[in-house]
C-alpha positions in Angstrom: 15.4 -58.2 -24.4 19.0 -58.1 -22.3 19.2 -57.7 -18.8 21.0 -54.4 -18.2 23.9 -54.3 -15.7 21.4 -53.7 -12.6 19.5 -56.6 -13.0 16.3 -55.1 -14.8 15.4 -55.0 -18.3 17.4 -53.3 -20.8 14.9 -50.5 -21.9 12.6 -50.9 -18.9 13.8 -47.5 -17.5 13.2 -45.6 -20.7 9.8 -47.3 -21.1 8.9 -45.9 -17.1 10.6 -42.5 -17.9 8.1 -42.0 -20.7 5.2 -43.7 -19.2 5.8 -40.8 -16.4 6.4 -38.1 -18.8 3.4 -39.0 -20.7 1.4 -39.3 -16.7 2.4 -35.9 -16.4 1.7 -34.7 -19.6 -2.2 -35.9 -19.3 -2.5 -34.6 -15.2 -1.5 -31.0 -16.8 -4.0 -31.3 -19.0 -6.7 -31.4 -16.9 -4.9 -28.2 -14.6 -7.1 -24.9 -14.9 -6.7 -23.0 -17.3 -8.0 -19.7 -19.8 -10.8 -21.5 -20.7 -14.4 -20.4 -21.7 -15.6 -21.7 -18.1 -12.4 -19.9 -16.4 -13.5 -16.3 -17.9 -17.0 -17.1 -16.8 -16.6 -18.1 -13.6 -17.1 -15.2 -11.5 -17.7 -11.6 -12.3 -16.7 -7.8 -11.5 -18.1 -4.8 -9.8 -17.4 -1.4 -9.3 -17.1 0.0 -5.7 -15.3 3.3 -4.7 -13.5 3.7 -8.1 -12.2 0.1 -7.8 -12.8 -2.9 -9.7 -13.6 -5.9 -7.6 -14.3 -9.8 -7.9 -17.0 -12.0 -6.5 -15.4 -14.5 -4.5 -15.3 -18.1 -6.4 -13.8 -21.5 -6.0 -10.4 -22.0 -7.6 -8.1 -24.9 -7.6 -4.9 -24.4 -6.8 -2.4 -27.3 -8.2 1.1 -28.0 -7.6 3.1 -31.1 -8.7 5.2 -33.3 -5.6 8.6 -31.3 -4.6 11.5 -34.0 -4.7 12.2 -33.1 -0.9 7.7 -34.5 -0.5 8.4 -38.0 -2.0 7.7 -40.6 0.5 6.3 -37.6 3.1 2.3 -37.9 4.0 0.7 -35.5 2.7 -0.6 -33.9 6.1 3.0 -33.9 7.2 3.8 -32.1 4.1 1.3 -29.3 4.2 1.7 -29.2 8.2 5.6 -28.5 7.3 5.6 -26.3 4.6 2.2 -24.5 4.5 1.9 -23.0 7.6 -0.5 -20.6 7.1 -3.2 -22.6 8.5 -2.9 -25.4 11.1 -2.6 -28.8 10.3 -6.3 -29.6 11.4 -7.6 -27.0 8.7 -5.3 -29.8 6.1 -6.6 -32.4 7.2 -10.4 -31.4 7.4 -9.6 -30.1 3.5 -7.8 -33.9 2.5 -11.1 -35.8 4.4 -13.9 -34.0 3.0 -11.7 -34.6 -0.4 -11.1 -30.8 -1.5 -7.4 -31.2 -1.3 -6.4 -34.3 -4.0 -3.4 -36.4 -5.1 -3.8 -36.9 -8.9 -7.8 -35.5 -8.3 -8.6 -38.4 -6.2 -9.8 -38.2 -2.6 -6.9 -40.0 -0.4 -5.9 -40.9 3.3 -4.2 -38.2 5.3 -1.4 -41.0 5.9 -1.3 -41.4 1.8 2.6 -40.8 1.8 3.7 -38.7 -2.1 5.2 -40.5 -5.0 6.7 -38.7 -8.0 4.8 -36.6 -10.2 1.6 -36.7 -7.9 -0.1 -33.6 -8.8 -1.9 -31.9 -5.5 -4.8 -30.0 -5.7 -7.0 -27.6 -3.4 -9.7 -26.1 -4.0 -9.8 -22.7 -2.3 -12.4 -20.1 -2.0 -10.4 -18.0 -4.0 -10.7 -13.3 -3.0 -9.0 -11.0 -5.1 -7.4 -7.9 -4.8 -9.2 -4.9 -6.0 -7.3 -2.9 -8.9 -8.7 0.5 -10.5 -11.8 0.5 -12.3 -10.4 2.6 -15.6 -11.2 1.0 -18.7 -8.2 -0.2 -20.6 -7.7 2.1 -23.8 -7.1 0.2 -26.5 -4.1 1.7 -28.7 -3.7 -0.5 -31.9 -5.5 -3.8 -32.8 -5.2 -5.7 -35.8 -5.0 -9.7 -37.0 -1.3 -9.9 -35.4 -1.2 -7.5 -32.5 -3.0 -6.1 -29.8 -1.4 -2.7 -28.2 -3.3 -1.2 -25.1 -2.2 1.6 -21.9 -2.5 -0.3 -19.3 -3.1 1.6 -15.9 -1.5 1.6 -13.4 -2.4 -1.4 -10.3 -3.5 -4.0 -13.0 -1.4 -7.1 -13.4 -0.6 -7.9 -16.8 -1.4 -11.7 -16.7 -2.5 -14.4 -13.6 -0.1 -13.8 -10.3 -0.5 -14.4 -6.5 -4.0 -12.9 -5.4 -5.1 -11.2 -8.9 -6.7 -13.9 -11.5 -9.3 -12.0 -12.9 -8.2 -9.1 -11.8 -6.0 -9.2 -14.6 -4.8 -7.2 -18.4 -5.3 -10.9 -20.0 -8.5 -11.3 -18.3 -10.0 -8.3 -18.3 -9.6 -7.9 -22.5 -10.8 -11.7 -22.6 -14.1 -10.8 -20.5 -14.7 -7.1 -22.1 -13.2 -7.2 -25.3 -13.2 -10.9 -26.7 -9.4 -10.6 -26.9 -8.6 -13.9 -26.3 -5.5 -16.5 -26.5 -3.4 -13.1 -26.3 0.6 -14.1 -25.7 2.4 -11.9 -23.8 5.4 -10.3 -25.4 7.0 -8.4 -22.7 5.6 -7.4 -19.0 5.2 -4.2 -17.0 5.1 -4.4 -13.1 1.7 -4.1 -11.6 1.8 -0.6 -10.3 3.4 1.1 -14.1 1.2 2.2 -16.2 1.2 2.6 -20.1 2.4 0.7 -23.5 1.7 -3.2 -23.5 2.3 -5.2 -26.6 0.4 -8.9 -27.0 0.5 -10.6 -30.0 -2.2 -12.7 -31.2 -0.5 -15.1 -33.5 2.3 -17.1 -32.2 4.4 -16.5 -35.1 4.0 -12.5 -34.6 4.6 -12.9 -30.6 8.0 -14.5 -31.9 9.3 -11.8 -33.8 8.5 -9.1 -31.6 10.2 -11.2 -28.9 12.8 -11.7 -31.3 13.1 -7.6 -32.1 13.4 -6.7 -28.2 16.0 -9.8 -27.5 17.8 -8.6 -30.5 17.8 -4.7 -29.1 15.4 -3.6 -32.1 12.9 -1.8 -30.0 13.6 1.8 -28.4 11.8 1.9 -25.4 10.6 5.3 -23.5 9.5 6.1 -20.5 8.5 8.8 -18.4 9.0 8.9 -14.6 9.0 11.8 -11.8 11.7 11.5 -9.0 12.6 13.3 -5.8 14.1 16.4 -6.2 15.8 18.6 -8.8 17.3 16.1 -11.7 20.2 17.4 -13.1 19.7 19.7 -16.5 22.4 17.9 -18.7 22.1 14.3 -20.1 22.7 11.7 -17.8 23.7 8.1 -18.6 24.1 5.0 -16.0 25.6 1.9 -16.7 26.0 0.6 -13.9 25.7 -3.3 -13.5 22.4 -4.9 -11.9 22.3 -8.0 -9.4 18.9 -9.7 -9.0 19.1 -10.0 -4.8 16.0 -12.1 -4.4 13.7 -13.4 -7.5 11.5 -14.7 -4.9 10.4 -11.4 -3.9 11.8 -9.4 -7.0 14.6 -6.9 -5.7 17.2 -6.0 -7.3 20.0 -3.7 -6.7 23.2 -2.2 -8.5 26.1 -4.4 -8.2 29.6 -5.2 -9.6 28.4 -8.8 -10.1 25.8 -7.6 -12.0 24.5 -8.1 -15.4 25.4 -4.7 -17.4 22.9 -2.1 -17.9 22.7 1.2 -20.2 19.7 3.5 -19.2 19.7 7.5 -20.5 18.0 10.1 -18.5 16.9 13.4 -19.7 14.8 15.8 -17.6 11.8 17.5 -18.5 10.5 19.6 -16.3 10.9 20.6 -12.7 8.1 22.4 -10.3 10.2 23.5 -7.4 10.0 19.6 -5.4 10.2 17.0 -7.8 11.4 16.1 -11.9 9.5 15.0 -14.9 12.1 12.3 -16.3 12.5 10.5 -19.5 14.2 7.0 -19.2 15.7 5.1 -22.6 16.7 1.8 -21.4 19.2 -0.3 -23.5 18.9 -3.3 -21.4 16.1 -4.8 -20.1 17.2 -5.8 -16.3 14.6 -6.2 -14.1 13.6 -3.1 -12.4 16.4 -1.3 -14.6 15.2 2.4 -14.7 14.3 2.8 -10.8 17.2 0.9 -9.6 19.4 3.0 -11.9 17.3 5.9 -10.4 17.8 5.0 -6.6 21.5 4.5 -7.5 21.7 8.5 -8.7 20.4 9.5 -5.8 16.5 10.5 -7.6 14.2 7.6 -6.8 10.3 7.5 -8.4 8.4 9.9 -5.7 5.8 7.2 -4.7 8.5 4.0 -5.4 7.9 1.6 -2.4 10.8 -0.2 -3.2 13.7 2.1 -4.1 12.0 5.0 -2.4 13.1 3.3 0.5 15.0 3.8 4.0 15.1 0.1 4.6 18.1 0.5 1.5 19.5 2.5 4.7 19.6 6.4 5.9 20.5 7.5 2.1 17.7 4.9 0.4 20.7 3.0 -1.6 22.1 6.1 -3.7 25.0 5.1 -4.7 24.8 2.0 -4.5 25.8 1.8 -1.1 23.2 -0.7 1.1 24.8 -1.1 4.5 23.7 -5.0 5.1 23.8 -8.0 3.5 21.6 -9.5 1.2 19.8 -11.8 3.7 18.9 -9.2 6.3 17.5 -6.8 3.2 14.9 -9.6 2.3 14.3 -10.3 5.9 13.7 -6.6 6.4 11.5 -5.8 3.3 9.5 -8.8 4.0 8.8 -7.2 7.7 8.2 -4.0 6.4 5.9 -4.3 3.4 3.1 -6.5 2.8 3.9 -9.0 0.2 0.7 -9.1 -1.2 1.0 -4.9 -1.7 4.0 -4.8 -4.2 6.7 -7.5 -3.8 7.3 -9.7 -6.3 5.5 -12.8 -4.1 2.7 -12.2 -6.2 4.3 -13.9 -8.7 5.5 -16.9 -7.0 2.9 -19.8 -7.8 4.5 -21.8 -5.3 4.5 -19.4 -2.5 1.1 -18.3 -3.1 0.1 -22.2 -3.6 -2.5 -23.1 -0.5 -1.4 -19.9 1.1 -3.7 -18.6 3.5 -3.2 -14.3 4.2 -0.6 -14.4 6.7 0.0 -11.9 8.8 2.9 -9.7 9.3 4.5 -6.7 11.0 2.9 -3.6 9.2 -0.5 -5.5 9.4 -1.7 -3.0 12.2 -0.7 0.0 10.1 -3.1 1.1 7.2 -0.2 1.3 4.6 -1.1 -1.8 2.6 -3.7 -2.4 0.1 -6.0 -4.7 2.2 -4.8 -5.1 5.3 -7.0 -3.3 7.9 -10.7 -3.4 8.7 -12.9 0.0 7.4 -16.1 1.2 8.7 -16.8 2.7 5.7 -16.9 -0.6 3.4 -20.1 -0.3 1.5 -19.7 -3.7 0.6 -22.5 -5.9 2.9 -21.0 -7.9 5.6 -20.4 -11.7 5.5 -23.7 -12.6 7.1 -25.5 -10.7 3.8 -24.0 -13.1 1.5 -25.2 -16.8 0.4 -23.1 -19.3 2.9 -21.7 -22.4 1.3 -20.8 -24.9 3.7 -17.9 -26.7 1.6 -16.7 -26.0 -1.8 -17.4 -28.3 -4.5 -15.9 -31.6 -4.8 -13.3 -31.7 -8.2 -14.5 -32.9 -11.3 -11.8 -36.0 -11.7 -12.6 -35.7 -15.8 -11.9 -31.8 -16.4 -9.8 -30.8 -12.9 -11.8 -28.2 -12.1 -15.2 -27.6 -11.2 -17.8 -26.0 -14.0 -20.4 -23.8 -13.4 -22.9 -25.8 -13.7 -21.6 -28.4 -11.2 -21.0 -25.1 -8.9 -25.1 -24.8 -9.1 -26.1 -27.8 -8.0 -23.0 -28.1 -5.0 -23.7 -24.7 -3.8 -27.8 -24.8 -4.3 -28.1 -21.4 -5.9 -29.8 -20.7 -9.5 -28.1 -21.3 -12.8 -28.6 -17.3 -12.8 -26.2 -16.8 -10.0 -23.1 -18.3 -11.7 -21.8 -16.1 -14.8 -24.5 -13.9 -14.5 -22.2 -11.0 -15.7 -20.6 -13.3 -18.4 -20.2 -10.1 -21.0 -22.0 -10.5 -24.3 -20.4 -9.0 -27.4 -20.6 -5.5 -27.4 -21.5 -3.2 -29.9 -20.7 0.5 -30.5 -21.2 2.7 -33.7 -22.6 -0.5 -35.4 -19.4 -2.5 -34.8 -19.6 -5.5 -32.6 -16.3 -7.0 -30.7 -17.6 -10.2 -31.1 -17.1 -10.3 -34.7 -15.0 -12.9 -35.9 -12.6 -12.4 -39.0 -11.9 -15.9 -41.8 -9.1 -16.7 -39.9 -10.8 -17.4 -36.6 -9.4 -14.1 -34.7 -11.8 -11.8 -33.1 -12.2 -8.5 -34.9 -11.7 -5.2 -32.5 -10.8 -2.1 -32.9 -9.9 1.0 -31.1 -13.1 2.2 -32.1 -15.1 -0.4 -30.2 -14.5 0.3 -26.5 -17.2 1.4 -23.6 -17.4 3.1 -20.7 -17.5 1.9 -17.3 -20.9 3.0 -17.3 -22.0 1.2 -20.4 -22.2 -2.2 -18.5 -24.3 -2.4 -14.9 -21.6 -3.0 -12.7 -23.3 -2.5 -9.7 -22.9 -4.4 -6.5 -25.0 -7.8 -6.5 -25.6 -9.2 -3.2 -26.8 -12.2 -5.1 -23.5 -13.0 -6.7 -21.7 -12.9 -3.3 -20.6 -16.2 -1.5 -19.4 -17.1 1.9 -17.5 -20.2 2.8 -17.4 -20.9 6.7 -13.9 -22.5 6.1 -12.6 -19.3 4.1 -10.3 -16.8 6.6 -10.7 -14.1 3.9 -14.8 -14.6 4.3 -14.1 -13.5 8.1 -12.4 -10.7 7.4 -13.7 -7.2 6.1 -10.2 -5.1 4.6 -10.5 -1.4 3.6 -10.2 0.1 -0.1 -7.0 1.3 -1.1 -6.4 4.8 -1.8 -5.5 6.6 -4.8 -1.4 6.3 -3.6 -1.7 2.9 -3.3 -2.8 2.3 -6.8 0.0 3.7 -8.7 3.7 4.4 -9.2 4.6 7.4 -11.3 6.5 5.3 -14.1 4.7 5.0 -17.6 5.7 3.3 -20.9 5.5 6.6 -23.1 6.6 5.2 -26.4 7.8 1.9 -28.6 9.5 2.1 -31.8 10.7 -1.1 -33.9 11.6 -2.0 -37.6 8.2 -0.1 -39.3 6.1 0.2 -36.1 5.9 2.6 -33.2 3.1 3.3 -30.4 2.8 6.1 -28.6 0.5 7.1 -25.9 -0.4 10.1 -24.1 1.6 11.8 -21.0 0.0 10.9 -17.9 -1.4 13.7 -15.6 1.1 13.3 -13.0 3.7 14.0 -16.0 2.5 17.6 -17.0 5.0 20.6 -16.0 2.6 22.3 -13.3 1.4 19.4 -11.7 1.2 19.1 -8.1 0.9 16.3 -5.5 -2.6 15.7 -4.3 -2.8 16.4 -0.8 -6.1 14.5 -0.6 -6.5 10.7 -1.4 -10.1 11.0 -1.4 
């Protein structure tokens, strides 16, 4: 073999590329994901109208930064994870809960490339509504449901299980679903998965192409003008960190079509056809014409300025809006930080200016939480140690670290259910689950009581010391719903929301 011009081996930095490539390839492997284990690893209950999640243990994995190579690792998490102090890191890298490749290392161990990190984290979701998730068409190729409002469609930030993907996995044996487009947590209504990946490609295909005609039904501020009203103006993305966008001459172009529906004296029933499919098209286009979504807190918004960004006109720069959103609103609540892996990677609940006020989802204290207090619950003294092999920690190794019974973990794993003699759990010659739209329950069909058994405590875990209050009704949903999809031979259609009929009025209780 030749010497190549630096000295080294001709070849020798191909052979180390893939040698890396192939490191990397097998450390992914072993990173959590929608397994068996993962659905079973902790389980819902209904409090208040809301669905919540036992606390579990979760390990959160990130590979080395290029800016961390040659960095300890306590300097690293000390620099650029600062919700907790660098004592909590280096307690978490001695007792050997935060890893480097899933081995236990120094706190002077300094990063290499393609080191993956892991922590395991005693891991609190966000409550979401407890309303079942109609299901609207199901066959061999495609699931179709309404998804309401406050549910996630897939793993983000604080909501795992908490999730669409989850929650038809765990109820409804729809599993291995791939996602073919996305609404944002708080919109309600259509959501296409596909169950093959050769049918997930063509209805990707179909909306890339501009096959699909997209409705939706909104209701904005004010009195929406009677004729037909089309926008098409350009949209910028100002942040994809936190997901805000905002019309823009720089923009990508946009067509969105307006007609209105209905008016009761204060607000406007709307239908929105988008063309395009720019993030946030229909309520930036809205805030630009001067009619944002009623309960819209993002475009429904003075911190756009006096005139909440109608017209396009937002009288700062792009910096100082971030800077001021990310003061004013929770990220956790509705920015798009719930989708950042990397920001929500180790990250402790950090606090922030509206924490004192009780217009976030969690964020203050209630005396009214039904929920038992910390010292009710089992206490865990440390999380388990990983499992080098699988990269996560099973159930069954969670039994024996935590010294509970085998009851305790996946108690409220859901069997396959049956109604009208047809069981979910059914499984067709080509492998795929058979559901229908037939075979869904109620909540009350399932005992999804409060457990006090189920519940765990960690004496490490900031979220264990901290008891937040329910969110209300308002906080739970946006008045934006995906009303209808039509393709090449296919349409779905659900029903109008309630907030959509002609006489309806704003609750003046959230209660």
């Amino acid at each position: 073999m030749r010497l190549g011009a630096g000295g080294g081996r001709e070849g020798e930095g191909v052979v180390g590329v893939t040698s890396a490539k192939l490191e990397t390839k097998a450390l992914k492997a072993k990173r959590p994901g929608f397994s068996e284990e993962r659905y079973n690893e902790t389980s819902y209950y209904i409090e208040n109208g809301l669905r919540k999640v036992y606390p579990y243990y979760f390990t959160f994995t990130t590979f080395t930064k290029g800016r961390w190579v040659g960095e300890k690792i306590l300097d690293v998490f000390a620099k650029e994870f600062r919700a907790h102090p660098a004592e909590e890191y280096e307690r978490c890298i001695k007792s050997g809960t935060l890893t480097v490749n899933y081995e236990k290392v120094d706190v002077d161990y300094r990063l290499k490339h393609n080191d993956l990190l892991a922590n395991i984290v005693h891991r609190h979701e966000v409550p979401v509504t407890s309303e079942q998730i109609p299901i609207v068409h199901v066959d061999e190729d495609l699931v179709v449901v309404d998804k309401p409002a406050s549910i996630p469609v897939h793993p983000c930030g604080r909501y795992r299980h908490n999730t669409v993907v989850f929650i038809l996995a765990k109820e409804y044996n729809l599993k291995n679903l791939r996602t073919i487009h996305r609404l944002d947590r708080l919109t309600s209504g259509l959501l296409l998965f596909g169950r093959t990946p050769k049918k997930a490609r063509e209805m990707e295909q179909q909306i890339r192409t501009r096959q699909v005609t997209k409705e939706y039904v909104c209701r904005v501020e004010g009195e929406f003008p009677r004729e037909h009203i089309e926008c098409n103006e350009p949209i910028e993305v100002v942040s994809y960190k936190i997901g805000v966008c905002k019309v823009s001459p720089t923009g990508k172009d946009c067509r969105t079509e307006f007609t209105r529906l209905s008016y009761n004296g204060k607000t406007s029933v709307v239908l929105c056809r988008p063309h395009t499919g720019r993030m946030h098209q229909i309520r930036v286009h809205l805030q630009y014409l001067g009619y944002p979504i009623v309960n819209d807190p993002l475009y429904n918004h003075t911190v756009f300025g006096p005139n909440k960004g109608k017209g396009g006109i937002v009288a700062k720069t792009d910096e100082q809006l971030i800077q001021d959103l990310i003061k004013i609103h929770n990220a956790e609540n509705w920015l798009g930080m719930d989708g950042d892996a990397e920001y929500s990677m180790f990250k402790g609940r950090e606090k922030t200016d509206n924490d004192e006020e009780g217009g976030s989802q969690r964020n203050t204290p209630s005396p009214k939480e039904k929920s038992p207090s910390a010292a009710d619950a089992p206490r865990v003294t440390s999380p388990p140690a990983l499992i080098a092999q699988s990269g996560y920690a099973s159930p069954k190794a969670l039994t024996s670290s935590l010294d509970i019974q085998p009851s305790m973990v996946g108690a409220e794993a859901v069997p396959p259910k049956t109604i009208n003699g047809c069981s979910s759990g059914l499984v067709g010659s080509d492998g795929l689950g058979v559901v229908s739209a037939g075979t869904q329950t109620s909540e009350g069909s399932r005992d999804y009581g409060y457990q006090p058994r189920l519940m765990t405590v960690d004496e490490h875990c900031y979220e264990c010391k901290v008891r937040y209050r329910d969110p209300k009704p308002r906080d739970l949903v946006m008045y934006l719903h995906a009303l209808k999809y039509m393709g090449p031979g296919w349409q779905y259609e659900t029903k109008l929301p309630e907030w959509a009929s002609e006489d309806w009025k704003e609750p003046e209780d959230d209660h």
